[in-house]
NUZA-917142 format. One record per residue (C-alpha): residue number from 0; residue in one letter; y, x, z. Coordinates in steps of 0.1 Angstrom, whole numbers, padded with zeros to 4 digits. Example, Ala and Ser with C-alpha at 12.3 -4.5 7.8 and 13.67 -1.06 7.14 Angstrom:
BEGIN
+-----+-----+-------+-------+-------+
!   n ! res ! north !  east !    up !
+-----+-----+-------+-------+-------+
!   0 !   A ! -0045 !  0123 !  0078 !
!   1 !   S ! -0011 !  0137 !  0071 !
+-----+-----+-------+-------+-------+
***
This chain:
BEGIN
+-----+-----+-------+-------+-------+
!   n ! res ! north !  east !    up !
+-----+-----+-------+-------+-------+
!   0 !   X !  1209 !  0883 !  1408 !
!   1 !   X !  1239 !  0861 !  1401 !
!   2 !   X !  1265 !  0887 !  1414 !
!   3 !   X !  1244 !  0913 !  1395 !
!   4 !   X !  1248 !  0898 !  1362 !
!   5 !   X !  1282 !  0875 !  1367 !
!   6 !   X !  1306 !  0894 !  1344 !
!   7 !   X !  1335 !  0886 !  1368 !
!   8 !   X !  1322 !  0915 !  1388 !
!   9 !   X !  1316 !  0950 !  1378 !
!  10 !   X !  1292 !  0966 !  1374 !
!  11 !   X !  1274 !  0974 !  1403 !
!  12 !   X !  1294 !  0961 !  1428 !
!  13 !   X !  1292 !  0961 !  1460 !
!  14 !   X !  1289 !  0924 !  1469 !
!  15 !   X !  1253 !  0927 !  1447 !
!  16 !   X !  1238 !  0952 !  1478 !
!  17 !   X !  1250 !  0929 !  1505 !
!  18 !   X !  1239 !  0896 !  1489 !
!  19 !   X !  1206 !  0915 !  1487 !
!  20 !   X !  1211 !  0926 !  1526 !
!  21 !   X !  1214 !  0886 !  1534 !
!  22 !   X !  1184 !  0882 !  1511 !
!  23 !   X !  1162 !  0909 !  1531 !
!  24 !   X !  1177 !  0899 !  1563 !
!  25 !   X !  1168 !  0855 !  1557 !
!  26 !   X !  1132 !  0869 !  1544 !
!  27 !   X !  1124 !  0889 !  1571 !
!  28 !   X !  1132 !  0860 !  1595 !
!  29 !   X !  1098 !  0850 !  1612 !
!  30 !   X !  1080 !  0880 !  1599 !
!  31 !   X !  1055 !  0866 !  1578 !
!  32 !   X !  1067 !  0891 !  1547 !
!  33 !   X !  1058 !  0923 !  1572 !
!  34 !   X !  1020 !  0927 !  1562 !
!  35 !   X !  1022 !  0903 !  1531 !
!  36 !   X !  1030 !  0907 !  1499 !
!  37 !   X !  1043 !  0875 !  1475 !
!  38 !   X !  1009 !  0875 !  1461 !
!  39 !   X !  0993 !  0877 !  1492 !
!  40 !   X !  1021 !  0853 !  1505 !
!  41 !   X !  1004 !  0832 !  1474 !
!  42 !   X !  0968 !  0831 !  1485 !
!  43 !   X !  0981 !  0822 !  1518 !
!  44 !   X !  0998 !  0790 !  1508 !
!  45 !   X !  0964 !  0783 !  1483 !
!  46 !   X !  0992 !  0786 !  1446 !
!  47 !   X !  0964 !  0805 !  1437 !
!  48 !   X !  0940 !  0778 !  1438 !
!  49 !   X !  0945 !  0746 !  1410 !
!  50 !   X !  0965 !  0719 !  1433 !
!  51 !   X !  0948 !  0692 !  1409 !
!  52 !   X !  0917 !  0698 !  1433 !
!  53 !   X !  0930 !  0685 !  1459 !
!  54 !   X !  0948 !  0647 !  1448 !
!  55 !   X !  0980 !  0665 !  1451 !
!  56 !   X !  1010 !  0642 !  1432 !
!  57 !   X !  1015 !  0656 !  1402 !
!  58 !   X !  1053 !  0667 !  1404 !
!  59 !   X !  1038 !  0692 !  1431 !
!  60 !   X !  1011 !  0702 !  1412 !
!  61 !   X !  1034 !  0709 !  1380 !
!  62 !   X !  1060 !  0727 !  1410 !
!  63 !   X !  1032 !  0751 !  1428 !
!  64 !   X !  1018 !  0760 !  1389 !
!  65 !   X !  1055 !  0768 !  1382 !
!  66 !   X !  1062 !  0791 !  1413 !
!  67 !   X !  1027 !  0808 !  1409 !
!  68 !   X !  1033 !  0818 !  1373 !
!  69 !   X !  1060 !  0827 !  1378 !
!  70 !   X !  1056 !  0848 !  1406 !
!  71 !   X !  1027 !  0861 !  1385 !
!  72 !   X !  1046 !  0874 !  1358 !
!  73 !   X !  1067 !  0893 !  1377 !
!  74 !   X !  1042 !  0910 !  1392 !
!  75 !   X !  1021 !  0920 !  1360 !
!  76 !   X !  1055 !  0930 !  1343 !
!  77 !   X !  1066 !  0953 !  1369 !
!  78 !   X !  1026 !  0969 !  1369 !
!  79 !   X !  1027 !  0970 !  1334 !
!  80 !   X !  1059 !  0985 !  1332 !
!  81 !   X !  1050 !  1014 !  1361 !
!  82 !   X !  1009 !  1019 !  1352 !
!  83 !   X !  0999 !  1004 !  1381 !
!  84 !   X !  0969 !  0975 !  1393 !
!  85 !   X !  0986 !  0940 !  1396 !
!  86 !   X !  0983 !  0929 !  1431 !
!  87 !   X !  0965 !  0895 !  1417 !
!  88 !   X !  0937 !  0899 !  1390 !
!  89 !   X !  0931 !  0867 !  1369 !
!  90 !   X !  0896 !  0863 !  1380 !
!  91 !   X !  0912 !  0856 !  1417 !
!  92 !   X !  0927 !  0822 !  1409 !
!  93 !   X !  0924 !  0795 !  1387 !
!  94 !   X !  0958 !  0777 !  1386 !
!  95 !   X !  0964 !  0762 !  1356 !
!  96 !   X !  0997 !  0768 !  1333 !
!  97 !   X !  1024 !  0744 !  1337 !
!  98 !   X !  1033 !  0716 !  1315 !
!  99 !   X !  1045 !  0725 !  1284 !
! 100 !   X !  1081 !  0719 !  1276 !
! 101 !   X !  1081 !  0692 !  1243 !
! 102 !   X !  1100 !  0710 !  1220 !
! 103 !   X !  1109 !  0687 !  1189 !
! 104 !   X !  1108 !  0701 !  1154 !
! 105 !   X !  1123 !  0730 !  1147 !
! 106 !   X !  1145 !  0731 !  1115 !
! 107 !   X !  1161 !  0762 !  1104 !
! 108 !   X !  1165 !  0785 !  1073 !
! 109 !   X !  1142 !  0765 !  1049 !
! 110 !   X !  1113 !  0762 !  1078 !
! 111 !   X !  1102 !  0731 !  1091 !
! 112 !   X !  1074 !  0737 !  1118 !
! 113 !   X !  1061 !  0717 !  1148 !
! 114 !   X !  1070 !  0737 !  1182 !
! 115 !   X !  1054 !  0711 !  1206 !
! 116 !   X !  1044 !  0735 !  1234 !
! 117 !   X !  1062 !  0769 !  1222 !
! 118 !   X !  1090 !  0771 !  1242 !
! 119 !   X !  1101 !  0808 !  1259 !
! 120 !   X !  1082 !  0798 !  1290 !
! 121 !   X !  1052 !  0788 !  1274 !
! 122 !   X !  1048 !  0826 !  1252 !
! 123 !   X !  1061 !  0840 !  1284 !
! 124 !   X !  1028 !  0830 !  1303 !
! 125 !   X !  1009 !  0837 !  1274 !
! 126 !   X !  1021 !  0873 !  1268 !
! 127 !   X !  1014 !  0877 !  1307 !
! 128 !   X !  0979 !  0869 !  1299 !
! 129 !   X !  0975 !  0902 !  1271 !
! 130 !   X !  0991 !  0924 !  1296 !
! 131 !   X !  0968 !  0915 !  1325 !
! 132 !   X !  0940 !  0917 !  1300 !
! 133 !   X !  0953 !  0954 !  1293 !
! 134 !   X !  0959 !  0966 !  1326 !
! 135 !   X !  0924 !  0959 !  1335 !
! 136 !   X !  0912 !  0975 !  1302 !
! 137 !   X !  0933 !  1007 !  1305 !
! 138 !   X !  0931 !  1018 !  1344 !
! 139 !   X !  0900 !  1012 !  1346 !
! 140 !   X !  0886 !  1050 !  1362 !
! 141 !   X !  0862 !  1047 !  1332 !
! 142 !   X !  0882 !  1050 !  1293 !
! 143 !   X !  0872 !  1018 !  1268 !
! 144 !   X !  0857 !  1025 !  1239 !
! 145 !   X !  0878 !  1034 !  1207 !
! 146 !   X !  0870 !  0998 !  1191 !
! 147 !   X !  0877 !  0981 !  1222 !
! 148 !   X !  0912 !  0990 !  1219 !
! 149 !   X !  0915 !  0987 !  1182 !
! 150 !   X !  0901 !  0951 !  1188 !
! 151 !   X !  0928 !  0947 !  1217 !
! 152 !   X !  0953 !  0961 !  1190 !
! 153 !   X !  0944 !  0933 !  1169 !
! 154 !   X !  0949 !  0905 !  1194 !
! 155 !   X !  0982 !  0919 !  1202 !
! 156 !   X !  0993 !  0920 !  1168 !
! 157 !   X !  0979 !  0882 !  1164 !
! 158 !   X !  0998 !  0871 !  1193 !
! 159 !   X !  1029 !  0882 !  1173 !
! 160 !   X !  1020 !  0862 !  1145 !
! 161 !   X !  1015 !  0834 !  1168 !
! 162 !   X !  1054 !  0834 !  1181 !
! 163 !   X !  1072 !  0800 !  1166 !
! 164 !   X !  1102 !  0813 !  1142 !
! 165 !   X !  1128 !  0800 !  1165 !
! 166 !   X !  1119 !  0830 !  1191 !
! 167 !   X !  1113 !  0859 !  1165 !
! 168 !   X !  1132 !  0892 !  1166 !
! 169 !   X !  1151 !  0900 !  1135 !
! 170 !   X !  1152 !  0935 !  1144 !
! 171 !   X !  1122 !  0941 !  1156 !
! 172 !   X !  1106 !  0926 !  1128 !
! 173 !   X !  1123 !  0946 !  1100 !
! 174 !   X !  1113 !  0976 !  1124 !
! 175 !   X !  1078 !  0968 !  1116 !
! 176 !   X !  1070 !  0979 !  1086 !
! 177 !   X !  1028 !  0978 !  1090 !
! 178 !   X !  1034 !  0936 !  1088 !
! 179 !   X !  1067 !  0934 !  1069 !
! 180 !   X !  1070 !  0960 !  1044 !
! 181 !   X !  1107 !  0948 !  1029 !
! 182 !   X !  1136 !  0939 !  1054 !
! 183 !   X !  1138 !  0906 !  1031 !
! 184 !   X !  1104 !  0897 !  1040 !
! 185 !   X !  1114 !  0902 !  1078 !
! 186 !   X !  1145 !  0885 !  1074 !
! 187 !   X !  1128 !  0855 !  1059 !
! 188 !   X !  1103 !  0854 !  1090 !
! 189 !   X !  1131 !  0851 !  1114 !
! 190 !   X !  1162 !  0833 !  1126 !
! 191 !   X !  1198 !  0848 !  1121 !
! 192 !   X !  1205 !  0862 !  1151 !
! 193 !   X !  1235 !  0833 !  1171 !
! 194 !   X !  1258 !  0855 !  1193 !
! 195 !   X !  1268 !  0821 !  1206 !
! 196 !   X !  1236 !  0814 !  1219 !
! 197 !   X !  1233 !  0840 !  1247 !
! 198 !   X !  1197 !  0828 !  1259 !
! 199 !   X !  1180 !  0825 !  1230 !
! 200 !   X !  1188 !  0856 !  1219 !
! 201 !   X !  1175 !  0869 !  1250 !
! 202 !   X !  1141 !  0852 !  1247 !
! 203 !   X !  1138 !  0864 !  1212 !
! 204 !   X !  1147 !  0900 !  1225 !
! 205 !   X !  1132 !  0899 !  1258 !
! 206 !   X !  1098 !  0883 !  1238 !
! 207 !   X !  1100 !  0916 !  1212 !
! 208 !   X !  1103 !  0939 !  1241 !
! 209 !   X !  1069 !  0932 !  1256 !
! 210 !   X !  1048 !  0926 !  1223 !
! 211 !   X !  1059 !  0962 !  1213 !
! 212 !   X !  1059 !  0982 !  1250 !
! 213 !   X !  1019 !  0963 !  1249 !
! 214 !   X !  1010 !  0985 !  1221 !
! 215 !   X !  1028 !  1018 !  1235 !
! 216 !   X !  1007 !  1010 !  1267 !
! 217 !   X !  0980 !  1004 !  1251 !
! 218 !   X !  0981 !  1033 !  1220 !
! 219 !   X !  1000 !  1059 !  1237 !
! 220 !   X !  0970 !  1080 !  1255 !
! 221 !   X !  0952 !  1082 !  1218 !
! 222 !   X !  0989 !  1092 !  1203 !
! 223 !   X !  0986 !  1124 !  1225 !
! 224 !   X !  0949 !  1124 !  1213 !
! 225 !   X !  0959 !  1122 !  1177 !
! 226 !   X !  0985 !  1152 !  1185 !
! 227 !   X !  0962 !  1180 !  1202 !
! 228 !   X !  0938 !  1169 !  1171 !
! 229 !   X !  0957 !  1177 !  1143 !
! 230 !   X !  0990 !  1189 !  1153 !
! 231 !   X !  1007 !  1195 !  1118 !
! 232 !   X !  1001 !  1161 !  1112 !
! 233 !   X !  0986 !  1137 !  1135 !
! 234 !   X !  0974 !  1105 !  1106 !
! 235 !   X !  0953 !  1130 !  1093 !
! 236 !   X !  0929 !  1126 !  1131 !
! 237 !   X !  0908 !  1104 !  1144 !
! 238 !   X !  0935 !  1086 !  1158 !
! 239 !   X !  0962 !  1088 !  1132 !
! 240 !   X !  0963 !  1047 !  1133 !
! 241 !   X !  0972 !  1049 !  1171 !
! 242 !   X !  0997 !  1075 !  1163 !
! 243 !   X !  1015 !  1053 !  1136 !
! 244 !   X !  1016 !  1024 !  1157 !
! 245 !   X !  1032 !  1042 !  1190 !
! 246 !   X !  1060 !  1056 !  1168 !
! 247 !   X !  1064 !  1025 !  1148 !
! 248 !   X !  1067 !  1007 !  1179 !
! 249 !   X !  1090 !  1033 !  1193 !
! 250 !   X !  1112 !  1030 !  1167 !
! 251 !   X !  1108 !  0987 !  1176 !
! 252 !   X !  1120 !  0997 !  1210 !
! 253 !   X !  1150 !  1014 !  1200 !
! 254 !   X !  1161 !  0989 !  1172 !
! 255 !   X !  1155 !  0961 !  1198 !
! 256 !   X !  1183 !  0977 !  1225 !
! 257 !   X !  1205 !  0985 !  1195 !
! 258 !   X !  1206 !  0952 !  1185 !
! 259 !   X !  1211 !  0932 !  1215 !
! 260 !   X !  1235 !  0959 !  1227 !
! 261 !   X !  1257 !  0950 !  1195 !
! 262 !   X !  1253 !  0912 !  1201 !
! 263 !   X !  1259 !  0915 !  1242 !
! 264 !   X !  1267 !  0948 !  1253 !
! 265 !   X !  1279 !  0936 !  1288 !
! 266 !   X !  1253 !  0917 !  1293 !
! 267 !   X !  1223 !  0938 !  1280 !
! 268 !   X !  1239 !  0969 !  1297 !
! 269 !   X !  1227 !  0949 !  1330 !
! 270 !   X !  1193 !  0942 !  1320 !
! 271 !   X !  1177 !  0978 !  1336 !
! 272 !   X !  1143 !  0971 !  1320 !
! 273 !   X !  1156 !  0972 !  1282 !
! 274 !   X !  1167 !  1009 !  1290 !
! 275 !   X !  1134 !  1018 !  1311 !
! 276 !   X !  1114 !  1012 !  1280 !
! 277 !   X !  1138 !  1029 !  1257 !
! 278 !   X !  1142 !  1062 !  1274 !
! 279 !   X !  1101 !  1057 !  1277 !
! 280 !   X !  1103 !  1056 !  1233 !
! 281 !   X !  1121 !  1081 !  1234 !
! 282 !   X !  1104 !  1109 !  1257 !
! 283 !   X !  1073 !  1097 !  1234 !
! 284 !   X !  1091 !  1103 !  1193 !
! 285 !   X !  1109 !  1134 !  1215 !
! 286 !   X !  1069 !  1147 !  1224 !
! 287 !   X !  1062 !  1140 !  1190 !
! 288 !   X !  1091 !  1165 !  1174 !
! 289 !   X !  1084 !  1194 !  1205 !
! 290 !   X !  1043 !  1190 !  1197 !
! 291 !   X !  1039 !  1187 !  1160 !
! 292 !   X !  1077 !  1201 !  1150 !
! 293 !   X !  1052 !  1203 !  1114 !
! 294 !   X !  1044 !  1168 !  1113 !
! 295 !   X !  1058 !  1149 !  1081 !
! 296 !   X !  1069 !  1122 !  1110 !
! 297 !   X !  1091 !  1149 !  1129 !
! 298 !   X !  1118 !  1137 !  1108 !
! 299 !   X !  1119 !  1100 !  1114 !
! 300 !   X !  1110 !  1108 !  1152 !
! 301 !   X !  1140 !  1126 !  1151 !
! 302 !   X !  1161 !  1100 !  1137 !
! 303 !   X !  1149 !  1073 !  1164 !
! 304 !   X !  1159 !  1100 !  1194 !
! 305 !   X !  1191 !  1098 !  1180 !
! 306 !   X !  1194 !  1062 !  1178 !
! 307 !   X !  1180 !  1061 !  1211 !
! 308 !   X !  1209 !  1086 !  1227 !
! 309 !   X !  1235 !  1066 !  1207 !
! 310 !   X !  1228 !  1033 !  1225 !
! 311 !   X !  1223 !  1050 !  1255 !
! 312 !   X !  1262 !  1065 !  1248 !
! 313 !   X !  1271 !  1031 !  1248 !
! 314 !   X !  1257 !  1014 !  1277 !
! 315 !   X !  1267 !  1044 !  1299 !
! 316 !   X !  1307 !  1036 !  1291 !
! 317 !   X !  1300 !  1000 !  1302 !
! 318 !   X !  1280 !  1002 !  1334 !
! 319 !   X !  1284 !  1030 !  1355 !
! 320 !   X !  1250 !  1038 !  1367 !
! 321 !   X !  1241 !  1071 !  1379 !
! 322 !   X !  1204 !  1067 !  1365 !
! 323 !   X !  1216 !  1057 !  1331 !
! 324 !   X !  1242 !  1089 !  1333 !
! 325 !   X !  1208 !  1112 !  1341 !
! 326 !   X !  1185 !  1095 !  1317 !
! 327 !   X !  1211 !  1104 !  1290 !
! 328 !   X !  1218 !  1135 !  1302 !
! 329 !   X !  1177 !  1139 !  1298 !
! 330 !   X !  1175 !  1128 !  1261 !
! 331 !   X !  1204 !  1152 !  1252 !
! 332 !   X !  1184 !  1178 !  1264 !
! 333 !   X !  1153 !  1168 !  1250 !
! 334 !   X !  1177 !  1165 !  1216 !
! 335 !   X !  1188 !  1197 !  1221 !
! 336 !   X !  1152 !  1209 !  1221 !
! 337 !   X !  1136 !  1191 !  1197 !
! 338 !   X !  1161 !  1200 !  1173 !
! 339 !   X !  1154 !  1232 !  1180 !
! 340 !   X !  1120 !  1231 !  1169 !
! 341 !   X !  1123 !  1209 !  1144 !
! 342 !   X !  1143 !  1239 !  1125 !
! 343 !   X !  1120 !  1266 !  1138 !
! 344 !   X !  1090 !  1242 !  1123 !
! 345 !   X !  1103 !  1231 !  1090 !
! 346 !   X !  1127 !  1255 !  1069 !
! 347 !   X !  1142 !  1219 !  1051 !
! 348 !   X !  1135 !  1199 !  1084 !
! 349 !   X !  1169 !  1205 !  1103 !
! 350 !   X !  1185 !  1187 !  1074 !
! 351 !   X !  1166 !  1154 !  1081 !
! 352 !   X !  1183 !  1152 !  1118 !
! 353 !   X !  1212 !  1127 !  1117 !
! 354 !   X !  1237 !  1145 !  1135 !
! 355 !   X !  1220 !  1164 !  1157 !
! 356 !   X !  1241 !  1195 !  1172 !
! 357 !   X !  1226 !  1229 !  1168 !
! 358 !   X !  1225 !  1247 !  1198 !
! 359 !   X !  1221 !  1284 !  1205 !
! 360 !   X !  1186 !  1291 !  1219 !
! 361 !   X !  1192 !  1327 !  1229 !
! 362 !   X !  1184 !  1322 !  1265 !
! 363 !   X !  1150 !  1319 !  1253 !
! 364 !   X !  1123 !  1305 !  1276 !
! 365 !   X !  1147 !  1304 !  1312 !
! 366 !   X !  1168 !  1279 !  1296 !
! 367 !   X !  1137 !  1258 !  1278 !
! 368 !   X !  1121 !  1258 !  1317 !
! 369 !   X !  1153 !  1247 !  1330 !
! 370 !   X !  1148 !  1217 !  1305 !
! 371 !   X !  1112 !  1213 !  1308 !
! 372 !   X !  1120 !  1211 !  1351 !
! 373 !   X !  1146 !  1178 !  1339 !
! 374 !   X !  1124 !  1164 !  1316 !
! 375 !   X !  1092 !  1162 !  1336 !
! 376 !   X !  1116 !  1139 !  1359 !
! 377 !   X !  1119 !  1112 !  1334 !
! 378 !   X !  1100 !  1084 !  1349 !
! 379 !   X !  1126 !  1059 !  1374 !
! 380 !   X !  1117 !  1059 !  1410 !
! 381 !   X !  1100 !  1093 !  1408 !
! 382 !   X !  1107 !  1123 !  1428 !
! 383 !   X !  1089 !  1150 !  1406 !
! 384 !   X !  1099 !  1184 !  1420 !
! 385 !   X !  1077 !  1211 !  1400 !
! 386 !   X !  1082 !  1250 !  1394 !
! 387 !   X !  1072 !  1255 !  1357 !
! 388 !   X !  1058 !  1293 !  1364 !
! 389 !   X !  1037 !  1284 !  1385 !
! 390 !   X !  1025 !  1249 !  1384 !
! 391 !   X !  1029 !  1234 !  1417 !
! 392 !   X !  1055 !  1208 !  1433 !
! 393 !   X !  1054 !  1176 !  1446 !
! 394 !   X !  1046 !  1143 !  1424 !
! 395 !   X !  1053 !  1110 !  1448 !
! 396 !   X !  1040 !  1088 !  1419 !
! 397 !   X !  1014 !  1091 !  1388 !
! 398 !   X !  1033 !  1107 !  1363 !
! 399 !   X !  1027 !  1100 !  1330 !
! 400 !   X !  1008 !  1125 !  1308 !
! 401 !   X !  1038 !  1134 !  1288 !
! 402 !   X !  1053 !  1145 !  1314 !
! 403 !   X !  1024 !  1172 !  1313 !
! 404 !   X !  1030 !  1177 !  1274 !
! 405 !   X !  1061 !  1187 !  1278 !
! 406 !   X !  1057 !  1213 !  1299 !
! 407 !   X !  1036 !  1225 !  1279 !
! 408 !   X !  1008 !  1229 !  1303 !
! 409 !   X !  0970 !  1219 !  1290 !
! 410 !   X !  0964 !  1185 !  1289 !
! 411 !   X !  0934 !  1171 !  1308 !
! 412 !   X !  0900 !  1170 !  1298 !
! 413 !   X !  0896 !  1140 !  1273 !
! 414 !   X !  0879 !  1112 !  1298 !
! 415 !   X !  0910 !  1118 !  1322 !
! 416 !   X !  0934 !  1114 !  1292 !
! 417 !   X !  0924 !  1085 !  1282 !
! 418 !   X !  0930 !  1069 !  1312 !
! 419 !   X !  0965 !  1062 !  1317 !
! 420 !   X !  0961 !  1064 !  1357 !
! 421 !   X !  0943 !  1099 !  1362 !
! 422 !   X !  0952 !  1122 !  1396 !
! 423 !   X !  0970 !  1150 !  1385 !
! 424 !   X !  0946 !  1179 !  1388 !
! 425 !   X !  0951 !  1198 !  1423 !
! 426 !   X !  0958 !  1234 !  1405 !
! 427 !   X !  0989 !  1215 !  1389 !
! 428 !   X !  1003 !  1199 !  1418 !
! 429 !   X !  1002 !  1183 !  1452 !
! 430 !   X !  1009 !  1145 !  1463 !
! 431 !   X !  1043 !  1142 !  1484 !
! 432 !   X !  1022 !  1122 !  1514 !
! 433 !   X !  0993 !  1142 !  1511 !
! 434 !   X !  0980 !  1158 !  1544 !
+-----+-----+-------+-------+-------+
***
């Protein structure tokens, strides 16, 4: 990790795959990782189990509470980020947080508030704790209840409220305009960003980043609900107040990479999670304009595409990553579309796209197909291979449902959509390892 992000080095350098050959190589000494994973690897070495229970001096019960949250929140980031069960639920252990770091008064812009407690670390675990909370709520083979997720909505948005000043995002706060309706009352709630402080800003960022991809997990399957509903203009359904939230929050997203890409575009260029969830904001305000081209939000989803693509212009000159290069190929086709129908839908709603290109739809639907074949690979790590016409292909991981939307195939009955982890039905395609 130190090669990967040193500056001294290019990107993606070669020593970064051979440090992580040595890595493999020292773990795989013994074989204890070949039928374990680091959870499992946990439970065996009893982290998962309170070491206070057992008299243990307390600098290694502070050190085995460190390691297992840590470990911990790695794994329910990387399942919250791909839809997928943790390997650890929380009623499997009972190991305590660690210590709290003491952090003295904070002073700064006019605000003088006690921190004692709320360090990075500390909202870091406690963040952890909302996602695990979602991931059992929203794979579960049975879809919550509409309040339940409004109530989960709620604690999400509290828990934002509850972050001490010193680790607020300036930019993702003046993105949210549901709880700060001015940019001066943002700018008021938060520090000045400090490009000489190159970790907190990353806290502050890194912090933003997960409050807002919570509410697109959470809201995004009742965003698609809002669409089929009422598609010339989604507030008007059921779920209008899911559908506001996923594309204010998409918009969050994209002002969050713009910003740190300004402050540290070398470093955040490096940071492959920042652009997984962006080009995830985007395929979702991109849905939006190709769905409900109609929508009074087409517009402003529109506008955050295009922000989106322009940060992705910028991190692809700075790191030469061929998945960066094909997720912004992916979004200029998905501009290309969506600006498409954005004109065909609105006769004044063309003039609303910053920028965006016209392009000459005469090849009709084989060209639309041959975009509709590159957008339905969108997720990382999937190997989607699928003939439009006819519906089949290979899937080697749950694809999203969006994925489905914009193909424009029918969506799944509404139980299925609603959860976030349905099989793809068999007439639509076939699993790679399937016998």
């Amino acid at each position: 990790m130190g090669a990967h992000h040193c500056l001294e080095y290019p990107p993606n350098d070669p020593i970064v795959e051979e440090y992580i050959k040595l890595a493999k190589c020292c773990l795989s000494q013994g074989g204890f990782l070949v039928k374990n994973t680091i959870p499992g690897l946990q439970a065996l070495m009893g982290l998962h189990r309170d070491g206070s229970k057992w008299n243990l001096p307390p600098d290694v019960i502070e050190e085995r509470r460190l390691v297992f949250w840590e470990c911990y929140t790695i794994d329910i980031f990387q399942a919250h980020c791909f839809s997928r069960p943790p390997l650890m639920r929380a009623n499997h252990f009972d190991t305590q947080l660690p210590r709290p770091s003491h952090v003295s008064t904070h002073l700064a812009a006019g605000h003088d508030r006690d921190y004692m407690g709320k360090d990075f670390k500390f909202m870091k675990y406690e963040i952890v704790k909302v996602l695990a909370r979602l991931l059992d709520l929203t794979l579960d083979v049975s879809p919550p209840p509409y309040e339940r997720v409004n109530d989960e909505y709620e604690k999400i948005c509290a828990f934002e409220s509850s972050i001490p000043f010193h680790l607020r995002c300036r930019d993702a706060l003046v993105a949210t305009i549901s709880l700060y309706p001015t940019p001066e009352a943002a700018i008021c709630d938060s520090p000045l960003p400090n490009r000489r402080d190159l970790k907190r800003t990353f806290e502050q960022f890194t912090l933003a980043m997960h409050v807002s991809e919570a509410v697109l997990f959470l809201q995004r399957p009742y965003f698609v609900r809002a669409m089929n509903e009422n598609p010339a203009d989604p507030v008007l359904s059921k779920y209008g107040a899911s559908f506001l939230a996923v594309v204010e929050r998409c918009n969050v997203v994209t002002q969050i990479v713009r910003g740190l890409t300004e402050l540290h575009p070398a470093v955040a260029s490096r940071h492959w999670f920042f652009w997984y969830h962006l080009f995830n904001a985007a395929v979702c305000v991109g849905a939006l304009v190709l769905r409900c081209p109609h929508s009074p939000m087409a517009p402003f989803a529109m506008t955050i595409l295009n922000e989106a693509i322009s940060a992705y212009s910028v991190v692809t000159r700075l790191n030469t990553s061929s998945t960066l290069d094909l997720n912004h190929g992916r979004l200029l086709q998905l501009r290309r579309r969506s600006a498409a129908k954005l004109s065909q839908g609105s006769s004044g709603g063309a003039e609303n796209v910053m920028q965006a290109p016209s392009y000459d739809t005469s090849d009709g639907d084989k060209a639309d197909q041959q975009v509709d074949e590159e957008l339905l690979c969108w997720h990382y790590g999937s190997g989607i291979s699928i003939d439009v016409e006819s519906g089949s292909g290979t899937i080697d991981s749950t694809p999203p449902f969006l994925e489905m939307l914009l193909m424009g195939t029918q969506l799944p009955s509404e139980d299925l959509m609603m959860n976030q982890h349905f099989e793809i039905p068999l007439e639509f395609g076939t699993r790679a390892n399937e016998n």
